[in-house]
DRENMAR-114956 format. One record per residue (C-alpha): residue number from 1; residue in one letter; x, y, z. Coordinates in steps of 0.05 Angstrom, whole numbers. Layout:
+-----+--------+--------+--------+--------+
! num ! residu !      X !      Y !      Z !
+-----+--------+--------+--------+--------+
! NUM !      A !      X !      Y !      Z !
...
+-----+--------+--------+--------+--------+
***
This chain:
+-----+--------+--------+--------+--------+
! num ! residu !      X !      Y !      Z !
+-----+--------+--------+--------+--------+
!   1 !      X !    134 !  -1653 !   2729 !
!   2 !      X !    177 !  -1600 !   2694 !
!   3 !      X !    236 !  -1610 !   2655 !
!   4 !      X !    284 !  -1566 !   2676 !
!   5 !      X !    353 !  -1544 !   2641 !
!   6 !      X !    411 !  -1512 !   2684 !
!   7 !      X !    473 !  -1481 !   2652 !
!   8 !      X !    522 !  -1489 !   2710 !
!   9 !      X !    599 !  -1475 !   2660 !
!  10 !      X !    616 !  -1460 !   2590 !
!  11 !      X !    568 !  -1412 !   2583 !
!  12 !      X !    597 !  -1355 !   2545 !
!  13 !      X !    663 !  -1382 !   2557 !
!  14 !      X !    704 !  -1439 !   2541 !
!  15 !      X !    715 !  -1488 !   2597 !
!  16 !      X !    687 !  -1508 !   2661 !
!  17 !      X !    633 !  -1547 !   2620 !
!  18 !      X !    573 !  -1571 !   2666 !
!  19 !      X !    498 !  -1569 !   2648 !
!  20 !      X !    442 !  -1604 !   2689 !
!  21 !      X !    385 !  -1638 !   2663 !
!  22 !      X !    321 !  -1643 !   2723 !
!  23 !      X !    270 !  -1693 !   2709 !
!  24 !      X !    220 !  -1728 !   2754 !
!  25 !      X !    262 !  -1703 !   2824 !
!  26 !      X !    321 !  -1734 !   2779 !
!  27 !      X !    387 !  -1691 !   2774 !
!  28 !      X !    440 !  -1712 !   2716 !
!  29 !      X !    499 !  -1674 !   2706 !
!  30 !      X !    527 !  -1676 !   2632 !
!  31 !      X !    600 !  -1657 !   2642 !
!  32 !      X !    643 !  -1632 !   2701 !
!  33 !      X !    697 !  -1590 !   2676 !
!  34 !      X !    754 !  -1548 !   2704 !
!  35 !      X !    757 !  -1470 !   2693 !
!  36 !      X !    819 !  -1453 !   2655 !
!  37 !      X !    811 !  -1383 !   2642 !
!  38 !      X !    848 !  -1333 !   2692 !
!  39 !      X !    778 !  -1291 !   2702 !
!  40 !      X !    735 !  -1359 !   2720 !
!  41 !      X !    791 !  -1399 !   2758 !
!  42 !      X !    756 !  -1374 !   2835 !
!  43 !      X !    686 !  -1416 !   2803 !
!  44 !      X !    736 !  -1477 !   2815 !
!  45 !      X !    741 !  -1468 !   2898 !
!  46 !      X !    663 !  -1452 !   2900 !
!  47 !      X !    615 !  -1503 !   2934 !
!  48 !      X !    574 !  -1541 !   2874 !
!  49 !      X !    511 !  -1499 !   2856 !
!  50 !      X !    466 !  -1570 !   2854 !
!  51 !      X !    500 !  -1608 !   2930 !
!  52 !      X !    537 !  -1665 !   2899 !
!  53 !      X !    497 !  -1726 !   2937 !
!  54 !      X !    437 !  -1691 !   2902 !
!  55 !      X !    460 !  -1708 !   2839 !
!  56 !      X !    440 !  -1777 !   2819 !
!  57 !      X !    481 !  -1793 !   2753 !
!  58 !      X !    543 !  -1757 !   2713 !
!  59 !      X !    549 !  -1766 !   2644 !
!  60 !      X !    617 !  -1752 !   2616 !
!  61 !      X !    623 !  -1738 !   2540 !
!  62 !      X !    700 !  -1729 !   2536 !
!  63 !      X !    760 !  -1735 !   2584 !
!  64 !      X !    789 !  -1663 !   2562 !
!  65 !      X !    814 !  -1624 !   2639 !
!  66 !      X !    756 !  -1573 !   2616 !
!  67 !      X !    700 !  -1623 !   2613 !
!  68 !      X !    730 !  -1680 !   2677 !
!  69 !      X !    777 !  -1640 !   2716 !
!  70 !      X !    730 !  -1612 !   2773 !
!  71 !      X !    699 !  -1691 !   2777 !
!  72 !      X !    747 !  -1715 !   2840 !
!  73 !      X !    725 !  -1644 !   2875 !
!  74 !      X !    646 !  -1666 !   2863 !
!  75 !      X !    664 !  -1746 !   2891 !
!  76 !      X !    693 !  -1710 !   2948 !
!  77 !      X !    643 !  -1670 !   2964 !
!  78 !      X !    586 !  -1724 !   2966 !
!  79 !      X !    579 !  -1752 !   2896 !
!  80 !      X !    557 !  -1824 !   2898 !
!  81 !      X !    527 !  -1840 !   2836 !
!  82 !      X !    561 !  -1870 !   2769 !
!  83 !      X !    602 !  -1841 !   2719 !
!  84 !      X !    576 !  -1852 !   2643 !
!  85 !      X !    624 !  -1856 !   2597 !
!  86 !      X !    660 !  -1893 !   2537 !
!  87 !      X !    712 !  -1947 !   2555 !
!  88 !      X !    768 !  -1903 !   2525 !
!  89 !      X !    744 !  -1838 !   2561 !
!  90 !      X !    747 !  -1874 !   2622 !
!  91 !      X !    821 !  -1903 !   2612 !
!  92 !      X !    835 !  -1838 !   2587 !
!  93 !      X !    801 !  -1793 !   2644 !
!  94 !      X !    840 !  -1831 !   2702 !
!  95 !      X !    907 !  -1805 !   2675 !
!  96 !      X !    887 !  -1736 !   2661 !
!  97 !      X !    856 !  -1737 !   2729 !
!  98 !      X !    914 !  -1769 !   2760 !
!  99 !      X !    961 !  -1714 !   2726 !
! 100 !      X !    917 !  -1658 !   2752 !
! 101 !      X !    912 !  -1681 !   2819 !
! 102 !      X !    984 !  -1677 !   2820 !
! 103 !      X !    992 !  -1610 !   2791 !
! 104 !      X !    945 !  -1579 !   2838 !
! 105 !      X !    991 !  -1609 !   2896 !
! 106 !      X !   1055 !  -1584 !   2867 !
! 107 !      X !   1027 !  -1518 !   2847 !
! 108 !      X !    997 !  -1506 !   2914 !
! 109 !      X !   1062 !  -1527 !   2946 !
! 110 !      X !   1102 !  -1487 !   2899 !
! 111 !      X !   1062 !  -1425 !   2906 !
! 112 !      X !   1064 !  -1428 !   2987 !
! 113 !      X !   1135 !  -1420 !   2978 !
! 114 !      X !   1147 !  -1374 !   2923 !
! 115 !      X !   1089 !  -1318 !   2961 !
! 116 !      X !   1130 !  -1328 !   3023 !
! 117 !      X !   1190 !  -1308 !   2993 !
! 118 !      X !   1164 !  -1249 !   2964 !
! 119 !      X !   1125 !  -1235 !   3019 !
! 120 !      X !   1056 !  -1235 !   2994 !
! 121 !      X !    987 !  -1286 !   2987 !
! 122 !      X !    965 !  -1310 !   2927 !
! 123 !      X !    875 !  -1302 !   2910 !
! 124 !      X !    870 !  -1378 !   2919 !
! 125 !      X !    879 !  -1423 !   2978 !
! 126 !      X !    946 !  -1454 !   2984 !
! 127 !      X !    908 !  -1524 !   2999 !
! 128 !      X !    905 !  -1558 !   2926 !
! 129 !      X !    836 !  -1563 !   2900 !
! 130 !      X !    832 !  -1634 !   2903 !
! 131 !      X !    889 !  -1687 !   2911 !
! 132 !      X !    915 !  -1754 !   2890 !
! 133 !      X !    883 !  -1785 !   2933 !
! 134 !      X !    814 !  -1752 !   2910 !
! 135 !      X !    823 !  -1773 !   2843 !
! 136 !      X !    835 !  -1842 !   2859 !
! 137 !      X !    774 !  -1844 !   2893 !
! 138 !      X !    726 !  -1827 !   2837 !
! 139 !      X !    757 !  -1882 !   2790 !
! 140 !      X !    706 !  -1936 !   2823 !
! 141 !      X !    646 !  -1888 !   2798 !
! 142 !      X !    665 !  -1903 !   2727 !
! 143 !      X !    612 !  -1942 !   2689 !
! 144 !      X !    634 !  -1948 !   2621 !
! 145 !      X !    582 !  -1952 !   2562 !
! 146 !      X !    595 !  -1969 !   2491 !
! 147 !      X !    574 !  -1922 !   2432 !
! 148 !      X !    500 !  -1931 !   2409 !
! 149 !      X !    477 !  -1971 !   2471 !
! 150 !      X !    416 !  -1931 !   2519 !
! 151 !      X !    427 !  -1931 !   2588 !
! 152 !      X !    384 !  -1915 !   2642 !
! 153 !      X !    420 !  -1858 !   2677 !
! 154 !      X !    365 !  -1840 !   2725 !
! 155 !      X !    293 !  -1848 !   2741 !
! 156 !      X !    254 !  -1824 !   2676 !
! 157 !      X !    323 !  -1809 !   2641 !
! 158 !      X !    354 !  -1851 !   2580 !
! 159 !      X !    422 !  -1834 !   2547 !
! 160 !      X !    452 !  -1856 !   2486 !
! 161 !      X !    523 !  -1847 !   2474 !
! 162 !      X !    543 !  -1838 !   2406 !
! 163 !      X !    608 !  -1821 !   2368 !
! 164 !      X !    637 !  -1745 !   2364 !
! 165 !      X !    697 !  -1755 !   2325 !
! 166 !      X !    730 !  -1705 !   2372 !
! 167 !      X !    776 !  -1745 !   2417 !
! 168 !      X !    788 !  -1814 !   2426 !
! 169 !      X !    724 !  -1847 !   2459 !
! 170 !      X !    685 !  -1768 !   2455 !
! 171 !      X !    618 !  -1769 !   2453 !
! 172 !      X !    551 !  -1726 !   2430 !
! 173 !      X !    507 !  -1747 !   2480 !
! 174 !      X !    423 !  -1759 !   2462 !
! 175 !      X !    386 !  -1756 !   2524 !
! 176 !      X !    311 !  -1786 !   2533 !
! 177 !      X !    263 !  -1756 !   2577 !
! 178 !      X !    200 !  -1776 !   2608 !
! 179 !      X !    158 !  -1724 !   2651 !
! 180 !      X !     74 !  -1733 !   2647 !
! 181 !      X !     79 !  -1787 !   2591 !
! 182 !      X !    110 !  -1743 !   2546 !
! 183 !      X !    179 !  -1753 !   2517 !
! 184 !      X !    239 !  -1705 !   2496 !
! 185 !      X !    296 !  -1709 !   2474 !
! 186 !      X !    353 !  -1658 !   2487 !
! 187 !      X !    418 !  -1671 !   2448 !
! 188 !      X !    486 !  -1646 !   2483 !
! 189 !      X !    540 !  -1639 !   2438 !
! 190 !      X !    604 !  -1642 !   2472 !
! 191 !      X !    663 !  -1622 !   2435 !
! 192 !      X !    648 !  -1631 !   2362 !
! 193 !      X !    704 !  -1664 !   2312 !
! 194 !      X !    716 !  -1654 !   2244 !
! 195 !      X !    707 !  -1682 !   2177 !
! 196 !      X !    771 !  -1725 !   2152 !
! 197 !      X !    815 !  -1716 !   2207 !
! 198 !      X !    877 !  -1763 !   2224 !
! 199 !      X !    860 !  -1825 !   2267 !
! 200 !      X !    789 !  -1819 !   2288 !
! 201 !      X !    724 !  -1837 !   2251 !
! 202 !      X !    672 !  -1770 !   2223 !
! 203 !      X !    629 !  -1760 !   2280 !
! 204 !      X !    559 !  -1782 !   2283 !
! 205 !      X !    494 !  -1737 !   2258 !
! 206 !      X !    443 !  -1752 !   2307 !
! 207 !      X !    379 !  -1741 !   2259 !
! 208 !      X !    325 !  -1724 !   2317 !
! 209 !      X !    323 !  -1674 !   2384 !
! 210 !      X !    277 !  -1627 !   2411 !
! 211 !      X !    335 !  -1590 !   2447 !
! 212 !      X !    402 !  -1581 !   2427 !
! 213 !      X !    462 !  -1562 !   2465 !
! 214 !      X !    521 !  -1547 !   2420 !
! 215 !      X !    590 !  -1515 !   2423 !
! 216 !      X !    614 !  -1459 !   2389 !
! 217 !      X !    692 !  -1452 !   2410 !
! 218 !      X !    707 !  -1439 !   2339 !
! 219 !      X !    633 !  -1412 !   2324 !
! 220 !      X !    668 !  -1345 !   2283 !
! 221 !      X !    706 !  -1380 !   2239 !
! 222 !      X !    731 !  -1422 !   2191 !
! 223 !      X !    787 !  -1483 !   2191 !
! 224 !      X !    843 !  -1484 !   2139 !
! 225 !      X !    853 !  -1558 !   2107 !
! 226 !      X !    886 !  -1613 !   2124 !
! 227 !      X !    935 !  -1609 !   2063 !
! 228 !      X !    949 !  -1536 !   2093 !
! 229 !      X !    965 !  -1555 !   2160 !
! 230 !      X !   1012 !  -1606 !   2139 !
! 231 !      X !   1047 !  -1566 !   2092 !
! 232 !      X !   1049 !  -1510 !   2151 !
! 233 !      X !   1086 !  -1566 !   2196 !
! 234 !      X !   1132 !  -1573 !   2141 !
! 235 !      X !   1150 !  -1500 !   2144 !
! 236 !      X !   1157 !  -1490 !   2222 !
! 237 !      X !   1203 !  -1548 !   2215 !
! 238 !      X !   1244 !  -1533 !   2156 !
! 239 !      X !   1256 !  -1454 !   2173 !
! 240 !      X !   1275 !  -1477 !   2244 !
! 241 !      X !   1327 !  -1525 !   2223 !
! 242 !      X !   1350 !  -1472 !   2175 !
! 243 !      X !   1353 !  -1422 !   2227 !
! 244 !      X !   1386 !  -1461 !   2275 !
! 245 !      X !   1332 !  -1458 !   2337 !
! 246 !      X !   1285 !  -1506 !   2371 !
! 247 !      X !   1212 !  -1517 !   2362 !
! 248 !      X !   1170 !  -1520 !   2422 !
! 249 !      X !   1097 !  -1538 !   2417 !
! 250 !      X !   1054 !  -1524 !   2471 !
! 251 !      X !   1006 !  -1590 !   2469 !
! 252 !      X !    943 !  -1626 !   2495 !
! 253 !      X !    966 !  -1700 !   2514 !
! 254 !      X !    895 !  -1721 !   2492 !
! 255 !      X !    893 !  -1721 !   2411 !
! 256 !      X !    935 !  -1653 !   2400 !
! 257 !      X !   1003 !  -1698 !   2410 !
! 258 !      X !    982 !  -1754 !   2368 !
! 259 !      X !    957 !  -1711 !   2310 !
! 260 !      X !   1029 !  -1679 !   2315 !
! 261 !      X !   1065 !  -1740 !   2318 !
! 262 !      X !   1013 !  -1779 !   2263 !
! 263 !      X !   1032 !  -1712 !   2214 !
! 264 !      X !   1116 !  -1703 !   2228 !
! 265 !      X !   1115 !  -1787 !   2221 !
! 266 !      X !   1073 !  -1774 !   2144 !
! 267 !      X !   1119 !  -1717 !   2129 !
! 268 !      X !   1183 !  -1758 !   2141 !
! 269 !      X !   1167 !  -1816 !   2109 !
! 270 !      X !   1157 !  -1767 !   2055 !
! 271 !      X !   1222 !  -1734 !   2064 !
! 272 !      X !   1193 !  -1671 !   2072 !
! 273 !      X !   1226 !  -1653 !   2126 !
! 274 !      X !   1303 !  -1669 !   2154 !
! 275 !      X !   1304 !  -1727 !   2214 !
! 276 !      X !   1310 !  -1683 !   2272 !
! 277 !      X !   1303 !  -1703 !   2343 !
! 278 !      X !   1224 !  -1703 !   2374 !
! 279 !      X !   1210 !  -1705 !   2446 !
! 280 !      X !   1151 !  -1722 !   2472 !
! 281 !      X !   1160 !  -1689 !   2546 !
! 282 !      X !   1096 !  -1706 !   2569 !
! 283 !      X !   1086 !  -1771 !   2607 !
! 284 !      X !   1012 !  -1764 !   2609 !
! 285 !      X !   1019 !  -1754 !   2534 !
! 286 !      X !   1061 !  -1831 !   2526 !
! 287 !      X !   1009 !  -1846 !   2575 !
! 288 !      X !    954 !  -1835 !   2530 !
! 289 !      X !    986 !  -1850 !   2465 !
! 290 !      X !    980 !  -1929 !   2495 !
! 291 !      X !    910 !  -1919 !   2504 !
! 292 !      X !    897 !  -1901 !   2432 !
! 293 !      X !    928 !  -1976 !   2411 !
! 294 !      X !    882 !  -2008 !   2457 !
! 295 !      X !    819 !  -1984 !   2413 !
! 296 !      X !    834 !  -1993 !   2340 !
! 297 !      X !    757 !  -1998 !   2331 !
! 298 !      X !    757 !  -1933 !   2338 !
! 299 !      X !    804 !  -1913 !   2284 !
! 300 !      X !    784 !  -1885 !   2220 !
! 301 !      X !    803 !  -1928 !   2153 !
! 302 !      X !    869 !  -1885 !   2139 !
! 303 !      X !    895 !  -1900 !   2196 !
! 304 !      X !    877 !  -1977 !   2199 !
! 305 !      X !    917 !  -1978 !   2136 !
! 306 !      X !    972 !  -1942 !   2160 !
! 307 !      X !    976 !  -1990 !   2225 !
! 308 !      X !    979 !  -2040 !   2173 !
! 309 !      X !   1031 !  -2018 !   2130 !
! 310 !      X !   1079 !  -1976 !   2173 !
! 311 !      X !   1054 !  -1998 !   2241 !
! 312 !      X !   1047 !  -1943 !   2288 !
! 313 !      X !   1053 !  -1862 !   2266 !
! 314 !      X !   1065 !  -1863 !   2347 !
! 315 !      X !   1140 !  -1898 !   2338 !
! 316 !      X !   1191 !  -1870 !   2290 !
! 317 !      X !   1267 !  -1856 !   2287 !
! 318 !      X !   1282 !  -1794 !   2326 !
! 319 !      X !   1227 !  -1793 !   2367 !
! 320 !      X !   1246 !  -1793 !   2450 !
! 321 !      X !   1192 !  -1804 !   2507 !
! 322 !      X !   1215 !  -1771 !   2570 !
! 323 !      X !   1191 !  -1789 !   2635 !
! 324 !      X !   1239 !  -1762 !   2694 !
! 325 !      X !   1235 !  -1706 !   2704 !
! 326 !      X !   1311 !  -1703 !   2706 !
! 327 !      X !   1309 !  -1726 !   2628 !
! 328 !      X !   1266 !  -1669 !   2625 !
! 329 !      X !   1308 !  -1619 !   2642 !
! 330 !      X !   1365 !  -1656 !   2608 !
! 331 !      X !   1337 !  -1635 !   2544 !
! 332 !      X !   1356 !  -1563 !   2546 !
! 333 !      X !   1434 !  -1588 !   2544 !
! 334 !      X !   1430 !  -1604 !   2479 !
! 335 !      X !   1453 !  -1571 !   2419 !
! 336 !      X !   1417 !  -1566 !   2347 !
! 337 !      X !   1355 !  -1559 !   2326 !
! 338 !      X !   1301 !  -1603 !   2363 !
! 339 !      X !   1223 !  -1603 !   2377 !
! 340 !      X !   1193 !  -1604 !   2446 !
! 341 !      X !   1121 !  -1628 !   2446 !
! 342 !      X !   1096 !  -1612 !   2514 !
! 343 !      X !   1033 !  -1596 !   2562 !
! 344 !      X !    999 !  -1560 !   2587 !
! 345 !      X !    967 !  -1543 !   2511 !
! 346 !      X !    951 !  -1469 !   2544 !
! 347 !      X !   1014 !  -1461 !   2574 !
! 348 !      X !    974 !  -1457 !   2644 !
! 349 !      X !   1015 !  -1504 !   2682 !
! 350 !      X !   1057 !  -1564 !   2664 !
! 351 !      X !   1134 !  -1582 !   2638 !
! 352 !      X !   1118 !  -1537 !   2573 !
! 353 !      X !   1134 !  -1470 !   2618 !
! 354 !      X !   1208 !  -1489 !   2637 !
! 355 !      X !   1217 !  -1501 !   2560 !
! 356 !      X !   1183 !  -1433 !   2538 !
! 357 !      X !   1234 !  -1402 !   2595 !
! 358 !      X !   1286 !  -1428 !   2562 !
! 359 !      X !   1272 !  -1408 !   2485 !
! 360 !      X !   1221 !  -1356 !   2485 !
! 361 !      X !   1280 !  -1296 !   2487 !
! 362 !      X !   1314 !  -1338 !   2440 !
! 363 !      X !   1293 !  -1307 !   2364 !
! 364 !      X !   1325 !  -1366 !   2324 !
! 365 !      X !   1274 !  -1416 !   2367 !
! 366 !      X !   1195 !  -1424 !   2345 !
! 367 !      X !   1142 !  -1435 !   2394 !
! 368 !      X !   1086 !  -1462 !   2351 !
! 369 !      X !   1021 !  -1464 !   2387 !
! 370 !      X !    973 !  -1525 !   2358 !
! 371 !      X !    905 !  -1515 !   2404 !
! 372 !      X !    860 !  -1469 !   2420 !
! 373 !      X !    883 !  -1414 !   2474 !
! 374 !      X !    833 !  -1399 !   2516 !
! 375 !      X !    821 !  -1319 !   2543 !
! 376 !      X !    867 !  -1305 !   2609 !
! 377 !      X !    913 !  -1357 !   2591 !
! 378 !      X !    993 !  -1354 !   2587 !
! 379 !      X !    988 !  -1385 !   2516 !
! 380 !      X !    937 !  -1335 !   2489 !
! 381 !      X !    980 !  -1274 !   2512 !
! 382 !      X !   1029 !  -1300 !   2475 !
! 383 !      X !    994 !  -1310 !   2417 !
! 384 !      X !    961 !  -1247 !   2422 !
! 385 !      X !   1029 !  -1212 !   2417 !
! 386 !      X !   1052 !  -1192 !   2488 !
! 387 !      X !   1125 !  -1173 !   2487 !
! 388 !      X !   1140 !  -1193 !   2562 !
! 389 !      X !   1103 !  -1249 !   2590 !
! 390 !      X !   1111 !  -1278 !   2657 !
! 391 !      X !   1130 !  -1349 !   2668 !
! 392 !      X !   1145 !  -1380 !   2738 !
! 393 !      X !   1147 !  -1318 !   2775 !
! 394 !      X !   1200 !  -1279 !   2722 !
! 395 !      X !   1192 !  -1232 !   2667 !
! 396 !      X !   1211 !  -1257 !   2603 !
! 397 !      X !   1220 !  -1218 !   2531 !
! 398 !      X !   1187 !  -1252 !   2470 !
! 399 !      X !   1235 !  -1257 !   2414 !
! 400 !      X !   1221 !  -1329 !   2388 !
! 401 !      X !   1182 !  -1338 !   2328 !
! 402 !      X !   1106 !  -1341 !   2353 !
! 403 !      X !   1066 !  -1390 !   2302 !
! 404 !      X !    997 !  -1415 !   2309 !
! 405 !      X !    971 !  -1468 !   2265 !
! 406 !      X !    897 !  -1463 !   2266 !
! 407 !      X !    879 !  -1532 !   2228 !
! 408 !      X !    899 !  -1572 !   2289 !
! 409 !      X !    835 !  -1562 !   2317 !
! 410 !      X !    796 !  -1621 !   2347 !
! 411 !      X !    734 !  -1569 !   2343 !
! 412 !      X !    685 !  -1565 !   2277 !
! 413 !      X !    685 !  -1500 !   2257 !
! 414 !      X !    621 !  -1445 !   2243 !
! 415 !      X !    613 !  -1475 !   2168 !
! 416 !      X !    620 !  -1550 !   2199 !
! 417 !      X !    577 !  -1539 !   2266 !
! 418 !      X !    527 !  -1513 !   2218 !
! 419 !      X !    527 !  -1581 !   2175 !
! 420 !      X !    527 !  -1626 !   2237 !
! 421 !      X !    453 !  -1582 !   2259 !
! 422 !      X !    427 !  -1584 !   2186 !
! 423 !      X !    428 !  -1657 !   2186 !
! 424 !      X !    372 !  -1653 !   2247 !
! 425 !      X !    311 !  -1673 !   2207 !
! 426 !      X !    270 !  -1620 !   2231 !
! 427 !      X !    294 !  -1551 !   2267 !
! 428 !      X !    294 !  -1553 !   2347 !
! 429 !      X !    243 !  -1527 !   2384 !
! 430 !      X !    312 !  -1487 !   2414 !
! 431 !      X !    381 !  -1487 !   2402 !
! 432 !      X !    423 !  -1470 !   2458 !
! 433 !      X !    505 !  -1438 !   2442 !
! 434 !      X !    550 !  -1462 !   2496 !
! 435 !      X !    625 !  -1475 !   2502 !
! 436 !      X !    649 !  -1412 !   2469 !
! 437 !      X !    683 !  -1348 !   2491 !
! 438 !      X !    612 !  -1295 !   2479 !
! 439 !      X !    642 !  -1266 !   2418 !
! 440 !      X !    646 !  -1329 !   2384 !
! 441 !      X !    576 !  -1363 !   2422 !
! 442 !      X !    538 !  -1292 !   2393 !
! 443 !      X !    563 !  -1289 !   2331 !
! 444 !      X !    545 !  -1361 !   2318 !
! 445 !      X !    473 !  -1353 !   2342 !
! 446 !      X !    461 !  -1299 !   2296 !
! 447 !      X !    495 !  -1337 !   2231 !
! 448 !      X !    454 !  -1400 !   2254 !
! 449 !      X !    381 !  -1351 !   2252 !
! 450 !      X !    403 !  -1324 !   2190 !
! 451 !      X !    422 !  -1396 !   2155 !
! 452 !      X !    358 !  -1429 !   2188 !
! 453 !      X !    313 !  -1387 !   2218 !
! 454 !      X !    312 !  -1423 !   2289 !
! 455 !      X !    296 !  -1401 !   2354 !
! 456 !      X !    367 !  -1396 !   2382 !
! 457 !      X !    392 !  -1377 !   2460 !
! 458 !      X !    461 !  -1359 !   2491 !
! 459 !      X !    453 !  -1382 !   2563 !
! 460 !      X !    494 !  -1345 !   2610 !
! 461 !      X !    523 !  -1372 !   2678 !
! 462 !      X !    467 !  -1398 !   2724 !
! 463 !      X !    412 !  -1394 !   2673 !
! 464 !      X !    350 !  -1437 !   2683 !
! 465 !      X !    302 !  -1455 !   2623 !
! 466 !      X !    243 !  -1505 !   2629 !
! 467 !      X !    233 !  -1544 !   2575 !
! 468 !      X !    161 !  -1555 !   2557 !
+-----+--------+--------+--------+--------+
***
């Protein structure tokens, strides 16, 4: 029996992650992600490649929209088999599934009526892509797994969970395989995490793989520090409140927000910056927040000291949850300088476009972008200097301060995805560049041959290898 590797998303691009491992008439899916770019969004509506109640197991390595968000569409289409995960990327997954469900209804609803009134039809069908009631029903396939413990995902196929300091509850998955009494082992990355970062342990250097699957979203370059990003905060703040505007940060509710709030609660206690009002406009964001204080196992020792000493970076003067959406809207009333921490991170959907409506024309306010902004996205025109962007159906002039703080990232970086393969103990018999935009997946693959010499590919949509 052949052991057979599909690359079915994130391949030479960014989201939509899905690869498929075959093994003994076995199918396991490693990831089922949502397309977020504007150029891949129609892969979303397209029947599964692999029919869903062929697939026996799907193991989940993070709960991020790009790597869970198409998972209700696959239970609805036939998917009967369990969901791998951590316990925290399970809680985790069922809000961010929950939110997306609901922003696919009231996007679809809102879009019916907007084309109607201008008398056209938009390139997607005006049905959401999956619903509530869809997500709901692919919380029962959730089988969570701790780190370190091998599970049997399918005939012939082990998997081993272990920590990838990317997100709360992320994962590098090792996988085992049996085919003719041989055994490989193929290592799937995930999302990688970085060395000394707020919150979370340093993630794990598996030691061992034949295979290995890795990402590469920041494969081109390299991370400013911690002390730098900070400091950076600092400024955003400081020359808002001097000139009078608002900050708005477009922001992930999975680790993005609580980085954010972990560094503004530092920098106050500090008195680095002036108490200014914070709101967190992002339900799914408070949502999550919770989450993180159910697992303090899986903080890093910084931040069980800071629990123990200023109890949570989560709760501090001046910061306001918002829920209603009517409190949402509320906040635009108010006068002085304020921050606005809301989703979607990419500016792709979410409360965070009413608040760039509002203060991107405005050249006193800052929008200060914190993630990665993916190609076709509202956020990365921005960043990428547009003067005129469209948001909800209008044109709108950019004349707020545009900042992007790169040492946010959740993502290792070329120089740090590099250290995490040079810990393997001996070189792969391939290496495999996924989850990157091709720019950044190429140029990786050629600094990883020049640093190592290894055989390395850059699958492409729909590519097939065996592995022998």
């Amino acid at each position: 029996m052949q052991l057979k590797l599909r690359f079915l998303g994130a391949a030479q691009n960014v989201t939509g992650s899905r690869h498929m491992l075959e093994a003994n008439g076995a199918r396991v899916l490693i990831d089922c992600g949502l397309y977020q770019e504007r150029d891949f969004k129609a892969r979303n509506w397209e029947p599964f490649v692999v029919a869903p109640n062929k697939i026996d197991a799907v193991l989940l390595t993070h709960a991020h929209l790009d790597h869970c968000g198409l998972l209700p569409k696959l239970v609805r289409d036939g998917f009967k088999g369990k969901i791998h995960c951590t316990p925290a990327t399970a809680e985790i997954a069922r809000i961010i599934l929950l939110d997306s469900a609901s922003l696919q209804e009231e996007d679809a609803r809102y879009k019916r009526k907007r084309h109607e009134k201008e008398g056209r039809k938009g390139p997607y069908p005006y049905d959401p892509l999956y619903t509530v009631g869809d997500a709901e029903s692919t919380f029962p396939h959730f089988a969570p797994v701790k780190y370190n413990k091998t599970i049997q995902a399918a005939p012939g196929i082990e998997a081993t969970f272990c920590d990838a300091g990317h997100v709360l509850g992320s994962s590098v998955i090792r996988i085992k395989a049996k085919t003719d009494g041989k055994e490989t082992t193929v290592l799937f990355s995930g999302d990688i995490g970085r060395l000394d970062r707020p919150i979370l342990q340093d993630p794990v250097h598996p030691r061992h793989a034949d295979y290995v699957l890795v990402e590469s979203t920041y494969g081109d370059r390299v991370h400013q520090g911690r002390h730098d990003t900070k400091k950076a905060v600092a400024d955003v703040i400081n020359a808002a409140v001097k000139a009078g505007g608002n900050i708005i940060v477009p922001s992930f509710a999975l680790e993005r927000s609580q980085d954010l709030l972990y560094y503004i609660n530092e920098l106050l206690l500090e008195n680095a910056i002036p108490h200014l009002t914070v709101f967190l406009d992002s339900p799914m964001a408070a949502a999550i927040t919770k989450v993180f204080k159910h697992h303090p196992e899986l903080y890093d020792e910084q931040m069980t000291e800071f629990m123990k000493n200023h109890e949570s970076p989560f709760d501090f003067p001046g910061l306001k949850i918002t829920q209603s959406t009517k409190e949402s809207k509320a906040i635009n009333q108010k006068k002085g300088t304020f921050m606005v921490i809301a989703g979607s991170g990419m500016c792709t959907g979410g409360r965070i476009k009413h608040h760039l409506a509002n203060n991107i024309g405005n050249p006193k306010s800052t929008i200060m972008f914190v993630g990665y902004q993916a190609l076709g996205t509202l956020g990365r025109r921005i960043v990428n200097g547009e003067k005129e962007v469209r948001i909800l159906g209008q044109e709108y002039p950019v004349r707020a301060n545009i900042v992007q703080i790169g040492g946010f990232s959740a993502h290792a970086d070329k120089e740090e995805l590099l250290a995490w393969l040079k810990d393997l103990k001996k070189p792969p018999r391939k290496l495999f560049i996924v989850h990157g935009e091709e720019d950044s997946a190429k140029h990786f693959a050629v600094y990883v041959r020049e640093q190592t010499g290894w055989s390395v590919e850059v699958p492409a949509y729909r590519d097939e290898f065996i592995l022998d």
